[in-house]
Backbone and ligand atoms as CSV (ligand in chain L), in Angstrom:
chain,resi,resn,atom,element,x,y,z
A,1,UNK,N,N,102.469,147.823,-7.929
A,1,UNK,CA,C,102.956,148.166,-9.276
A,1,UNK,C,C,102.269,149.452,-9.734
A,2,UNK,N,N,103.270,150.615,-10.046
A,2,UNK,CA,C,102.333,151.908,-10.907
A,2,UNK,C,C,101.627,151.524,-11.753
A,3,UNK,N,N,100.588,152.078,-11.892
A,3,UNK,CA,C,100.147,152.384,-13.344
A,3,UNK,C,C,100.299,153.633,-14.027
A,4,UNK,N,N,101.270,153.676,-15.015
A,4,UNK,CA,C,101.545,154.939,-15.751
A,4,UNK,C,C,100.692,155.873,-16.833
A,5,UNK,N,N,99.448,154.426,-17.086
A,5,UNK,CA,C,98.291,155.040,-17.877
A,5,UNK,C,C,97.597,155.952,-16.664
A,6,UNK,N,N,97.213,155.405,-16.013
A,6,UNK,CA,C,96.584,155.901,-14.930
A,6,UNK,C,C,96.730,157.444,-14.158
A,7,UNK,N,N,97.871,156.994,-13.841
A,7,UNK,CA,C,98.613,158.184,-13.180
A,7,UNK,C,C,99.179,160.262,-14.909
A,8,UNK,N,N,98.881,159.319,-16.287
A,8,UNK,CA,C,99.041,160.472,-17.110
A,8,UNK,C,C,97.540,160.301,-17.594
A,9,UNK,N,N,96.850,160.026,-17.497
A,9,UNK,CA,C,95.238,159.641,-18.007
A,9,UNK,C,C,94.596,161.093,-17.800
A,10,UNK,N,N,94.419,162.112,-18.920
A,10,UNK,CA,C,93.864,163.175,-18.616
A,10,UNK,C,C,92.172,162.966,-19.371
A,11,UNK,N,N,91.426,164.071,-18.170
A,11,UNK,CA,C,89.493,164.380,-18.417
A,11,UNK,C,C,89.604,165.718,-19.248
A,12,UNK,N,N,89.090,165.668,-20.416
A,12,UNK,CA,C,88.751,166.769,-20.625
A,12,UNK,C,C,87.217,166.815,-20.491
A,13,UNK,N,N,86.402,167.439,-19.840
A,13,UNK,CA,C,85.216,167.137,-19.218
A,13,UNK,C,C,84.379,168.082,-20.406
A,14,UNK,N,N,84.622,169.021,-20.642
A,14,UNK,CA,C,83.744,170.095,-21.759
A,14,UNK,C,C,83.540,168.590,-23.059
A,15,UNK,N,N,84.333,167.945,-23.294
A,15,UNK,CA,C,84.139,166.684,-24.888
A,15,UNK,C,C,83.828,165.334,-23.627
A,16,UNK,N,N,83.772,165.097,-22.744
A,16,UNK,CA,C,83.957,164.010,-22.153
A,16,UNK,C,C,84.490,162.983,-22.881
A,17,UNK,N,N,86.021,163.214,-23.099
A,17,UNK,CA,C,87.002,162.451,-23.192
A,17,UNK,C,C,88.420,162.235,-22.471
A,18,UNK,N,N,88.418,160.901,-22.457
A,18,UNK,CA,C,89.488,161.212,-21.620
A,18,UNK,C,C,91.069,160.456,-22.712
A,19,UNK,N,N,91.885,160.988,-22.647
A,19,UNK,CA,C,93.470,161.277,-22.730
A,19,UNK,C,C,94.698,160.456,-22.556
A,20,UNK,N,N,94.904,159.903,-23.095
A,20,UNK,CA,C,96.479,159.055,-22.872
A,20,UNK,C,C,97.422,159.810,-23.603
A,21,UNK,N,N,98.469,160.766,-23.520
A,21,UNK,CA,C,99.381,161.039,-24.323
A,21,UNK,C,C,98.854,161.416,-25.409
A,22,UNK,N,N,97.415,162.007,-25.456
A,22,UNK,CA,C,96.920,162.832,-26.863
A,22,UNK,C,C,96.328,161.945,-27.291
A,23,UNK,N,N,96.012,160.496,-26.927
A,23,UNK,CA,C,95.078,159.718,-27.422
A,23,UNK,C,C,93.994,159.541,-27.077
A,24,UNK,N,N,92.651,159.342,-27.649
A,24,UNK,CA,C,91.716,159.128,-26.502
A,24,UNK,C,C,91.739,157.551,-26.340
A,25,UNK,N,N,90.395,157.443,-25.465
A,25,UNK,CA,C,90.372,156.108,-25.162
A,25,UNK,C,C,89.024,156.342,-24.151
A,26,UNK,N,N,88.561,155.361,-24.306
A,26,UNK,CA,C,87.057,154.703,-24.077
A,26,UNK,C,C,86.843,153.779,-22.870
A,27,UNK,N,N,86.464,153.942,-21.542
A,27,UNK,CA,C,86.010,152.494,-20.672
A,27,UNK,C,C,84.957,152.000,-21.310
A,28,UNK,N,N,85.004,150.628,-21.079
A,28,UNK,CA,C,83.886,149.995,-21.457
A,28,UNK,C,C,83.484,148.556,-20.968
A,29,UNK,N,N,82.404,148.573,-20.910
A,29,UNK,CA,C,82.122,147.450,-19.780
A,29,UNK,C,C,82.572,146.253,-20.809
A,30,UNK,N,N,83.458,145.205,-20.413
A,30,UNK,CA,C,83.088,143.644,-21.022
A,30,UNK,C,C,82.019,142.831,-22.037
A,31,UNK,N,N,81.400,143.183,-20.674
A,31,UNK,CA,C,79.707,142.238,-21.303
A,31,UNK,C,C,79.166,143.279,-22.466
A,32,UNK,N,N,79.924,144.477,-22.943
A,32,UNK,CA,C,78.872,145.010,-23.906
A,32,UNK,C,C,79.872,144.151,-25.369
A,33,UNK,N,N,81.537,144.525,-24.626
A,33,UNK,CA,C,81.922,143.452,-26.315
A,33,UNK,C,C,81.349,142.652,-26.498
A,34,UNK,N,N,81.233,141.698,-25.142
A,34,UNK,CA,C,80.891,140.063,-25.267
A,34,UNK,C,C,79.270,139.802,-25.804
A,35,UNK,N,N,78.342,141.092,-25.699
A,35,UNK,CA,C,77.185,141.151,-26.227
A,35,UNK,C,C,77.130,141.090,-27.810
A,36,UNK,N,N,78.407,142.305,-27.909
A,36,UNK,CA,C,78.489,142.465,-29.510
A,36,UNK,C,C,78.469,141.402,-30.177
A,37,UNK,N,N,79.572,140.430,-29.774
A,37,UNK,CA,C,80.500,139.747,-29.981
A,37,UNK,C,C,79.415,138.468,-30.663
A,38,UNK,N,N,78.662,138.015,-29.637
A,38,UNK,CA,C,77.619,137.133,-29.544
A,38,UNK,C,C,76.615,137.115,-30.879
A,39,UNK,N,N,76.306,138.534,-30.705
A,39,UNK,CA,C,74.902,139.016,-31.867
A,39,UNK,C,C,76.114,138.522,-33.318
A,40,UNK,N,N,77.218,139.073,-33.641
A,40,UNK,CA,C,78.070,139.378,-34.967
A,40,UNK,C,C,78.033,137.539,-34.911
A,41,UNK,N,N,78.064,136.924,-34.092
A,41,UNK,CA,C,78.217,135.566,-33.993
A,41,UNK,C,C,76.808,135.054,-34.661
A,42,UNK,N,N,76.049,135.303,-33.987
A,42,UNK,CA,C,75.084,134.808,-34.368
A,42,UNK,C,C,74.712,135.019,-36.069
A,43,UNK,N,N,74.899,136.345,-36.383
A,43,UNK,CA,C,74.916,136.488,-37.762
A,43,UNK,C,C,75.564,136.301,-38.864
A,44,UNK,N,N,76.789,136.058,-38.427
A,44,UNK,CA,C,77.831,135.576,-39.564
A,44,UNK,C,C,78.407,134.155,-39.113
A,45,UNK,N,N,78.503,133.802,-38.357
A,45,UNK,CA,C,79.177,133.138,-37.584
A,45,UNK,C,C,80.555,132.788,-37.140
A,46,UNK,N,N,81.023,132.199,-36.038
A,46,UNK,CA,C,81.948,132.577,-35.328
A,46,UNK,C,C,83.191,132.946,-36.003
A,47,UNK,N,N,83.488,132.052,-36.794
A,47,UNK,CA,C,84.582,131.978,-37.570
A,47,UNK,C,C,84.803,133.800,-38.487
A,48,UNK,N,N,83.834,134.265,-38.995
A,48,UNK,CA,C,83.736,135.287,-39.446
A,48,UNK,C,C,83.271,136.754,-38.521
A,49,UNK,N,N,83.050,136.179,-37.488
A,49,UNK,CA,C,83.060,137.115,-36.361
A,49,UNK,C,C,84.347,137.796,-36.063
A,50,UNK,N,N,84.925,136.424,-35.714
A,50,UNK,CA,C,86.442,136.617,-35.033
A,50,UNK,C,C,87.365,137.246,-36.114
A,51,UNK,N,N,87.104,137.209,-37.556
A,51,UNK,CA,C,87.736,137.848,-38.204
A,51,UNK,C,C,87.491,139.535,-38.382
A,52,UNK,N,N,86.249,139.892,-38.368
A,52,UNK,CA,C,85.536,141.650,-38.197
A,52,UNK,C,C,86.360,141.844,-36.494
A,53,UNK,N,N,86.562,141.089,-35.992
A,53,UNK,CA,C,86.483,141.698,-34.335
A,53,UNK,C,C,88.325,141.844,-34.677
A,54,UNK,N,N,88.877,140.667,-34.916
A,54,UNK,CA,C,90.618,140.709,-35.419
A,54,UNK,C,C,90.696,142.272,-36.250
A,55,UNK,N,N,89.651,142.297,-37.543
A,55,UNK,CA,C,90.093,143.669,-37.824
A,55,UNK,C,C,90.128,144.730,-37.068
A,56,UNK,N,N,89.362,144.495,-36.425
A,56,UNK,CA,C,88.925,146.065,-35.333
A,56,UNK,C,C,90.087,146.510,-34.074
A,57,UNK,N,N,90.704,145.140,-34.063
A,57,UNK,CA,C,91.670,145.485,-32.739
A,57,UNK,C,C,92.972,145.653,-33.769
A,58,UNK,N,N,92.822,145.154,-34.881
A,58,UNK,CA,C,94.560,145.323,-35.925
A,58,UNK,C,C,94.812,146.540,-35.828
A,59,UNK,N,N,93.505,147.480,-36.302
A,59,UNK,CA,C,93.741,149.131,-36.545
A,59,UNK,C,C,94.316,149.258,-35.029
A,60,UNK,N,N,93.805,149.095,-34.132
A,60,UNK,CA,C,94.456,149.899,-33.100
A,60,UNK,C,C,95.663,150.015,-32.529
A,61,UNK,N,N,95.726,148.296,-32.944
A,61,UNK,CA,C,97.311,147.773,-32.629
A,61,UNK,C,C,98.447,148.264,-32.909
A,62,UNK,N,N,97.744,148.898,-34.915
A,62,UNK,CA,C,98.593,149.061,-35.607
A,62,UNK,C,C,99.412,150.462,-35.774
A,63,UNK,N,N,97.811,151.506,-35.346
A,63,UNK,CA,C,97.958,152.626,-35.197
A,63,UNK,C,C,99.137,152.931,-33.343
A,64,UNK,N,N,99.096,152.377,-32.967
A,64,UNK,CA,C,99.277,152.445,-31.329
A,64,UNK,C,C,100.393,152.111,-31.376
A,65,UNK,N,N,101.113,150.815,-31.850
A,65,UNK,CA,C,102.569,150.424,-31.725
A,65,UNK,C,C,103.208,151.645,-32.393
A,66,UNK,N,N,102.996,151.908,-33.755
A,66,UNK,CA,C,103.558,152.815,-34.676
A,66,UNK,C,C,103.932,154.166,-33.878
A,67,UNK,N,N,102.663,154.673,-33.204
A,67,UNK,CA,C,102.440,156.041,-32.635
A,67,UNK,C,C,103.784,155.562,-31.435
A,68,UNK,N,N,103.700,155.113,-30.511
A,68,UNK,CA,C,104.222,155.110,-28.981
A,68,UNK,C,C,105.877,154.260,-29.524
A,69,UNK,N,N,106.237,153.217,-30.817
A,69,UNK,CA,C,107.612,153.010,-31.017
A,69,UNK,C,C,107.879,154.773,-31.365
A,70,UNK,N,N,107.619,155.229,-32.165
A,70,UNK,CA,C,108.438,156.437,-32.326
A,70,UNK,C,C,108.506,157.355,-31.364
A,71,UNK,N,N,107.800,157.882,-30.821
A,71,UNK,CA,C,107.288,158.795,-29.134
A,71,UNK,C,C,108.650,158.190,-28.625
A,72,UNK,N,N,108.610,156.975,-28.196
A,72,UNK,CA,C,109.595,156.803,-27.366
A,72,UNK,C,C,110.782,155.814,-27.571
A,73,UNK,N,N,110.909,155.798,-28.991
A,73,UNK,CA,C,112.671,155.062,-29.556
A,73,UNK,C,C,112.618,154.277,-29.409
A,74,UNK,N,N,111.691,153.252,-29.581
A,74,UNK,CA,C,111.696,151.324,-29.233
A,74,UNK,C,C,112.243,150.772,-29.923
A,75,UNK,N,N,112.668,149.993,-29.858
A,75,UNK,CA,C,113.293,149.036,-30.669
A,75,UNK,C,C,111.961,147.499,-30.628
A,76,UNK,N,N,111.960,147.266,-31.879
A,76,UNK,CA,C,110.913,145.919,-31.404
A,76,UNK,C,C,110.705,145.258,-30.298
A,77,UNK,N,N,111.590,144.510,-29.814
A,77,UNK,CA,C,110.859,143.820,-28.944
A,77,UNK,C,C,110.466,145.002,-27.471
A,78,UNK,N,N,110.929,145.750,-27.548
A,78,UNK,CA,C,110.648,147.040,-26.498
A,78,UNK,C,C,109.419,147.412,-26.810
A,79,UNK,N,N,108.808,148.083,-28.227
A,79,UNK,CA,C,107.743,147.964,-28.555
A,79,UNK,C,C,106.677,147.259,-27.807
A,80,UNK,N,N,106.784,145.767,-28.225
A,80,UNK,CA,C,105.440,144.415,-27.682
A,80,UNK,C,C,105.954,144.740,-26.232
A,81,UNK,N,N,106.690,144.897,-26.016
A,81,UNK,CA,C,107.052,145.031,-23.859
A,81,UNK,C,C,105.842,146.086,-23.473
A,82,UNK,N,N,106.058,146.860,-24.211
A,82,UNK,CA,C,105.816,148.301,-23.828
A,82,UNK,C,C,103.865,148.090,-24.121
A,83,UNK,N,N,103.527,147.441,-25.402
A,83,UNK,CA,C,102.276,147.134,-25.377
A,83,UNK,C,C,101.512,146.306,-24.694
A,84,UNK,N,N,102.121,144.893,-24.280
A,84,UNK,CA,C,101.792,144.602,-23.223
A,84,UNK,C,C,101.617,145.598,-21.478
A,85,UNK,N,N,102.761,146.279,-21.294
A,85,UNK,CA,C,102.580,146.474,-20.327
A,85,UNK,C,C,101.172,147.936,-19.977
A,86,UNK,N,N,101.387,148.563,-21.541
A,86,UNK,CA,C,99.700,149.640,-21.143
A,86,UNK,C,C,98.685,148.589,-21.305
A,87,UNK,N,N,98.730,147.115,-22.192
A,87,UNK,CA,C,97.352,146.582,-22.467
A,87,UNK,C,C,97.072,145.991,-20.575
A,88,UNK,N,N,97.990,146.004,-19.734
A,88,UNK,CA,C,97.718,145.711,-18.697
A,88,UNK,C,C,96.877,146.912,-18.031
A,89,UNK,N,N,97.398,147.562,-18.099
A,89,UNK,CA,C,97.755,149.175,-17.460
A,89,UNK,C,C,96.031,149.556,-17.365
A,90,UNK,N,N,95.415,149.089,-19.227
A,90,UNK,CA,C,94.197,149.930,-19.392
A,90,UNK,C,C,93.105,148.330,-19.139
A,91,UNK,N,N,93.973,147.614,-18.412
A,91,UNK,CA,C,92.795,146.597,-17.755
A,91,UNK,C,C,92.574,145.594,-19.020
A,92,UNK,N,N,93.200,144.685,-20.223
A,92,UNK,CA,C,92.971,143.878,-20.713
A,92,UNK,C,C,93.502,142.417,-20.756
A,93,UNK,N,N,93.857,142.273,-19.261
A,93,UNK,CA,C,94.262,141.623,-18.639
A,93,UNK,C,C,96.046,141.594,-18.356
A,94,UNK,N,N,96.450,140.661,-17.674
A,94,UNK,CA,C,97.759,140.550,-17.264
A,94,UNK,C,C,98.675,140.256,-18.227
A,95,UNK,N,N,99.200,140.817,-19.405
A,95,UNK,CA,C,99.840,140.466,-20.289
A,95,UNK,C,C,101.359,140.506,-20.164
A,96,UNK,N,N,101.991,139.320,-20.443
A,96,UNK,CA,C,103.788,139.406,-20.782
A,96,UNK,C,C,104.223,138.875,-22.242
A,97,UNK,N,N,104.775,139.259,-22.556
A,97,UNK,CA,C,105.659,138.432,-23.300
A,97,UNK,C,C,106.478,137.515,-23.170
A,98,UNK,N,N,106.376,136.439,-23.569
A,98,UNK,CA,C,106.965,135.357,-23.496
A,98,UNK,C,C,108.362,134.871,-24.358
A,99,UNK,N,N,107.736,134.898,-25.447
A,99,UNK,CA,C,109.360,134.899,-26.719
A,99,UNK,C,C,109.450,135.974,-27.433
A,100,UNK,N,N,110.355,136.112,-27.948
A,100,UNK,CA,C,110.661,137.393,-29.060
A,100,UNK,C,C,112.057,137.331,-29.358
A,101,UNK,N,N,111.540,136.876,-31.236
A,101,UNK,CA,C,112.844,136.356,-32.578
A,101,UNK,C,C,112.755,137.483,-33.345
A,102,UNK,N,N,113.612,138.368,-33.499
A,102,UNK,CA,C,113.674,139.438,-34.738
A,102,UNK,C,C,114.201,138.537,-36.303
A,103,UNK,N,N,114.790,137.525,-35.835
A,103,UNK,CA,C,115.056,136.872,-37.253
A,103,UNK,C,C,114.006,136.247,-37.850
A,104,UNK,N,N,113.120,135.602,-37.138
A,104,UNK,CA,C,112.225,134.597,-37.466
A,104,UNK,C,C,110.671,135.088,-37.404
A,105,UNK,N,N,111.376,136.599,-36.959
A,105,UNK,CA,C,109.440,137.829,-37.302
A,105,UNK,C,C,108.401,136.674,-36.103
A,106,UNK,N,N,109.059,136.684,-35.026
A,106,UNK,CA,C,107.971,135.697,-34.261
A,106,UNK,C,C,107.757,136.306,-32.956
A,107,UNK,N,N,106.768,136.344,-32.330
A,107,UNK,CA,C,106.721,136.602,-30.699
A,107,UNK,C,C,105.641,136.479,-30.663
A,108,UNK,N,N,105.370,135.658,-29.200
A,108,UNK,CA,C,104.306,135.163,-27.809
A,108,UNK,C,C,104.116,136.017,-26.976
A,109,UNK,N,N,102.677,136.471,-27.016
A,109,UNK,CA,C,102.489,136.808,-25.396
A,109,UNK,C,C,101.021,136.070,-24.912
A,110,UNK,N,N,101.703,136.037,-23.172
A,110,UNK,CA,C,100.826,135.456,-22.615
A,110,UNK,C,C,99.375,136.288,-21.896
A,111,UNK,N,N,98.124,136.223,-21.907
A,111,UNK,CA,C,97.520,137.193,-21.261
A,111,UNK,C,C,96.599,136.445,-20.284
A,112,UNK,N,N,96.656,136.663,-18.928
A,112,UNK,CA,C,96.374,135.953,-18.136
A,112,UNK,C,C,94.765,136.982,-17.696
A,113,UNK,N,N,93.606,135.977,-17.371
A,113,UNK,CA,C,92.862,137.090,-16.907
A,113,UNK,C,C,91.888,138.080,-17.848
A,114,UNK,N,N,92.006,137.842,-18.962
A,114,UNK,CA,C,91.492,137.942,-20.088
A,114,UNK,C,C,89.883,138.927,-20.169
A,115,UNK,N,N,89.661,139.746,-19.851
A,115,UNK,CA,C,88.312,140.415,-19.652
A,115,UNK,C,C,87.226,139.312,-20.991
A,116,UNK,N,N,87.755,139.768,-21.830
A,116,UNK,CA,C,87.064,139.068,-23.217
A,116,UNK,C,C,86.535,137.533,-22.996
A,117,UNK,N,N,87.883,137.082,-22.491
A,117,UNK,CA,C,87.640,135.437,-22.017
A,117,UNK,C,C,86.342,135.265,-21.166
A,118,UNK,N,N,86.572,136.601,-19.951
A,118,UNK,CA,C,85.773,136.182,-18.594
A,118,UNK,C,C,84.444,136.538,-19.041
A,119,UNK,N,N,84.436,137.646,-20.067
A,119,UNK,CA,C,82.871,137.673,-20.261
A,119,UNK,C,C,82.185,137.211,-20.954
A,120,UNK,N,N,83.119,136.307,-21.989
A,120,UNK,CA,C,81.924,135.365,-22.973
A,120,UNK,C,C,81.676,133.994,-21.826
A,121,UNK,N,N,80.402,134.021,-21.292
A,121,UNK,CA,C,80.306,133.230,-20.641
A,121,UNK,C,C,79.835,132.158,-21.405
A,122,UNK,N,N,79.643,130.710,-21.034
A,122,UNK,CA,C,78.748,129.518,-21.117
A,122,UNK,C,C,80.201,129.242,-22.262
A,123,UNK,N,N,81.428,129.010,-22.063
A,123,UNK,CA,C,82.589,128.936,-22.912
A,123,UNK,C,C,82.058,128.440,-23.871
A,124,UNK,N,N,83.319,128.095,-24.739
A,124,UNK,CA,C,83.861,128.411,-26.026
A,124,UNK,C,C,84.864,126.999,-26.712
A,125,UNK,N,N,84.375,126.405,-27.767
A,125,UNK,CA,C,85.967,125.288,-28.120
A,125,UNK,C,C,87.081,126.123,-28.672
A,126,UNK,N,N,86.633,127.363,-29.388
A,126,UNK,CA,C,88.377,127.997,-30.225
A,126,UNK,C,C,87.980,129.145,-29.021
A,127,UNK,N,N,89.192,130.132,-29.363
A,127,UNK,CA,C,89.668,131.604,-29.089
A,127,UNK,C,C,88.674,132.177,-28.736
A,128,UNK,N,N,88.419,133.304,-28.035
A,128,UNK,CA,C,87.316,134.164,-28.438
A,128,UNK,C,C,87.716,135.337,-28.349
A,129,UNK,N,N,89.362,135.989,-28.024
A,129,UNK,CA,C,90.214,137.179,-27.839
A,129,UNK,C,C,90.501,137.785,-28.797
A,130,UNK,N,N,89.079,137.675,-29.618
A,130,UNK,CA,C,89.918,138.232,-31.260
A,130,UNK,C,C,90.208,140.371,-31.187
A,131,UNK,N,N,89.670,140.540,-30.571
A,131,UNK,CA,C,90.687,142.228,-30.178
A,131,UNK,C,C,91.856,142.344,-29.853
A,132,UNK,N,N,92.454,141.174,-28.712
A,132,UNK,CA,C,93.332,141.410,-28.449
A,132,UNK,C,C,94.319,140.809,-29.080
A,133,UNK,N,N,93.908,139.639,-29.960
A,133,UNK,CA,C,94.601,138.838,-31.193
A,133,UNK,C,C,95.402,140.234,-32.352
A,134,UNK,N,N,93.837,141.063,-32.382
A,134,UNK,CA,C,93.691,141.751,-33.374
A,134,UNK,C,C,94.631,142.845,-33.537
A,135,UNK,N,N,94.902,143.360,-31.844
A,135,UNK,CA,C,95.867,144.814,-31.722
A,135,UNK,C,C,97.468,143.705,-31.876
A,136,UNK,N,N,97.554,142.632,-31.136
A,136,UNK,CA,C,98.825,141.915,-31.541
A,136,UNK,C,C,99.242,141.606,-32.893
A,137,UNK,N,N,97.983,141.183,-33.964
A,137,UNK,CA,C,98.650,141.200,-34.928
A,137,UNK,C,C,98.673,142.675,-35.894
A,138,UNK,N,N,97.905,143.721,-35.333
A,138,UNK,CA,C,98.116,144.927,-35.989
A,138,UNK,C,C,100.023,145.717,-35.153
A,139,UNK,N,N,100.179,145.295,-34.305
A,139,UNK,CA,C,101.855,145.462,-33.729
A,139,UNK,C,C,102.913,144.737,-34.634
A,140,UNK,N,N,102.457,143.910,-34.552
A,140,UNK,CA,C,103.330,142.966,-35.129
A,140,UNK,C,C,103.486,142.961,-36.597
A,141,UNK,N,N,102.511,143.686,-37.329
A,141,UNK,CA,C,102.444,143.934,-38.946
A,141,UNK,C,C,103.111,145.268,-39.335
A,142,UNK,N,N,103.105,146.010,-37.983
A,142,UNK,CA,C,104.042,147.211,-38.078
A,142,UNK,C,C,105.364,146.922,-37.662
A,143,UNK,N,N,105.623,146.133,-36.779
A,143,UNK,CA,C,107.140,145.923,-36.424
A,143,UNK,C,C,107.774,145.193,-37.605
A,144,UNK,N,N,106.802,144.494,-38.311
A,144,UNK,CA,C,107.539,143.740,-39.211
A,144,UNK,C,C,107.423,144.101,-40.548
A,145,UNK,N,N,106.624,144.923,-40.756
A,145,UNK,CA,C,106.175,145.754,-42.199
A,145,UNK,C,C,105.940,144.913,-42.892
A,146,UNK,N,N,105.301,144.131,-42.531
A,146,UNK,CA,C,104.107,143.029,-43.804
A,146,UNK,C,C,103.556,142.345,-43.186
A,147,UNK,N,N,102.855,141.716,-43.921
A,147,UNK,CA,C,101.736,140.500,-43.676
A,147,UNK,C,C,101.643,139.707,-42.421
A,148,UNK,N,N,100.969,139.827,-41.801
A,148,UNK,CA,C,101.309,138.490,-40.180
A,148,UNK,C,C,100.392,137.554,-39.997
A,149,UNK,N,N,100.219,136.585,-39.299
A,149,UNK,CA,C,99.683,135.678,-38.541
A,149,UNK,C,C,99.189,135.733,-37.665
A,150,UNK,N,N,98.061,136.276,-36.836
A,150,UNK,CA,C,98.411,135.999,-35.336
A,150,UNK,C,C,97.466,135.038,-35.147
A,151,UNK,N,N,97.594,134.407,-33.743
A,151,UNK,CA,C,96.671,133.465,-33.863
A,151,UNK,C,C,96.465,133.121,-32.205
A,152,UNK,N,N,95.442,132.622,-31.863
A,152,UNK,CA,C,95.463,132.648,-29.907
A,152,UNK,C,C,95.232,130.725,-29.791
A,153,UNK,N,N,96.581,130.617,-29.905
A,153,UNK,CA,C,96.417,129.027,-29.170
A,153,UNK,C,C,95.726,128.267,-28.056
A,154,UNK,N,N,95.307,129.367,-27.148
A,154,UNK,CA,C,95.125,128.763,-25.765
A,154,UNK,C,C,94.367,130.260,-25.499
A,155,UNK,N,N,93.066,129.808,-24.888
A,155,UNK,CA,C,92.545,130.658,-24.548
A,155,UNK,C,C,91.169,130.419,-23.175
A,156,UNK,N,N,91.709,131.105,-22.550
A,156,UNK,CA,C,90.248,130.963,-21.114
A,156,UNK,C,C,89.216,130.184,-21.219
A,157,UNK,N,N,88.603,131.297,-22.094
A,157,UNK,CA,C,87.244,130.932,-22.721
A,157,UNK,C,C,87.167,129.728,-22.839
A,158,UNK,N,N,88.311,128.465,-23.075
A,158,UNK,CA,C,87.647,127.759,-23.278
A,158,UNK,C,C,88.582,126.431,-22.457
A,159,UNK,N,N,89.027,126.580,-21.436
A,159,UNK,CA,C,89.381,125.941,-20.143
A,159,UNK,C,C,90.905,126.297,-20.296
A,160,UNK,N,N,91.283,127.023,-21.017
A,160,UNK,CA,C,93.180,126.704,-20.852
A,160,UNK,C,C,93.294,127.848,-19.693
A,161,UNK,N,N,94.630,127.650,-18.977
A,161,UNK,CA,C,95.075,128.414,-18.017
A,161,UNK,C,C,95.210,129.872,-18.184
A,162,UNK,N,N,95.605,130.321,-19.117
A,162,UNK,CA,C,95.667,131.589,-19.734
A,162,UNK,C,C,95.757,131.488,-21.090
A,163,UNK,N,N,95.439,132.749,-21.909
A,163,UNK,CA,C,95.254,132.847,-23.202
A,163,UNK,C,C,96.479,133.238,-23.707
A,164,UNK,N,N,96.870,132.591,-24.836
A,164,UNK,CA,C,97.949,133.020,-25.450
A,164,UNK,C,C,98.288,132.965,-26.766
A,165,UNK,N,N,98.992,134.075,-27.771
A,165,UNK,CA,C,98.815,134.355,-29.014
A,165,UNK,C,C,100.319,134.271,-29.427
A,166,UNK,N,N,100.199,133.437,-30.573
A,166,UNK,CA,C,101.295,133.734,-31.647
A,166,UNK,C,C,101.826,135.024,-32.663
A,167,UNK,N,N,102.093,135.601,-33.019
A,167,UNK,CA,C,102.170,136.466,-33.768
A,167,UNK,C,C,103.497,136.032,-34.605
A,168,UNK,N,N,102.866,135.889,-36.142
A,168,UNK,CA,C,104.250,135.687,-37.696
A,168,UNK,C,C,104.324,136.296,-38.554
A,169,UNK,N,N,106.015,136.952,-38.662
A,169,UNK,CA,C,105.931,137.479,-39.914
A,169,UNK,C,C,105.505,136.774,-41.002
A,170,UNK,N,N,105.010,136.697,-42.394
A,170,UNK,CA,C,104.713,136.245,-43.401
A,170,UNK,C,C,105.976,136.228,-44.182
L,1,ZN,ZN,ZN,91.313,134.216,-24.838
């Protein structure tokens, strides 16, 4: 399978940044979220963790669907296709979509493989994918221009087969 991030992924080496279509973007090891992730845990606790970490991936979600539907004429559910298939692309695991209702402001995707999952080790009873919760429900608040839901039913971290998120219009 190409990877199309990959293969347009430009270095500008003088800023050491590197380039998606005029965007930048950052590698970054796992274990440093899952470090973050841990400490913000420890201090607020989980429940309010997962909500700072949900904000942090909304902006990107939100900024990113918006930017790349117009770039390239999506139509919603083309959109979440299309985000799933770079959130694969830039390594945040194996993501598809599963359902997608334009009437009912609803869509599933599944993300198999989960970096986030694999690195909070010594698991977890809820979610712990709140970035990638976070960019789904920042997509999904732009496709739908208001308020959403998202929410990760099933997640690694904490024995399910793969992780997987709801996303609702309000
Ligand atoms: Zn998960």
């Amino acid at each position: 399978m190409p990877n199309q991030v990959l293969a347009e992924l430009r270095w500008e080496g003088e800023q050491g940044a590197l380039l998606f279509r005029d965007v930048r973007y950052l590698l970054i090891r796992p274990e440093t979220l899952a470090a973050f992730q841990r400490a913000v845990e420890a201090e607020v606790g989980a429940a309010r963790a997962g909500d700072l970490l949900y904000a942090g991936g909304f902006t990107g979600g939100r900024l990113s669907g918006e930017r790349y539907r117009t770039q390239l004429g999506l139509d919603r559910k083309q959109a979440v296709e299309f985000m799933c298939r770079m959130g694969t692309e830039i390594g945040w695991g194996a993501l598809r979509l599963m359902t997608f209702d334009a009437a009912t402001r609803r869509f599933e995707v599944e993300a198999r493989h989960s970096p986030f999952a694999a690195a909070y080790v010594d698991g977890a009873s809820e979610g712990v994918c709140h970035l990638l919760r976070g960019v789904l429900g920042g997509l999904g608040s732009g496709l739908f221009e208001g308020d959403v839901v998202s929410r990760e039913v099933g997640c690694a971290a904490r024995g399910d087969a793969a992780c997987r998120f709801v996303v609702e219009g309000q």
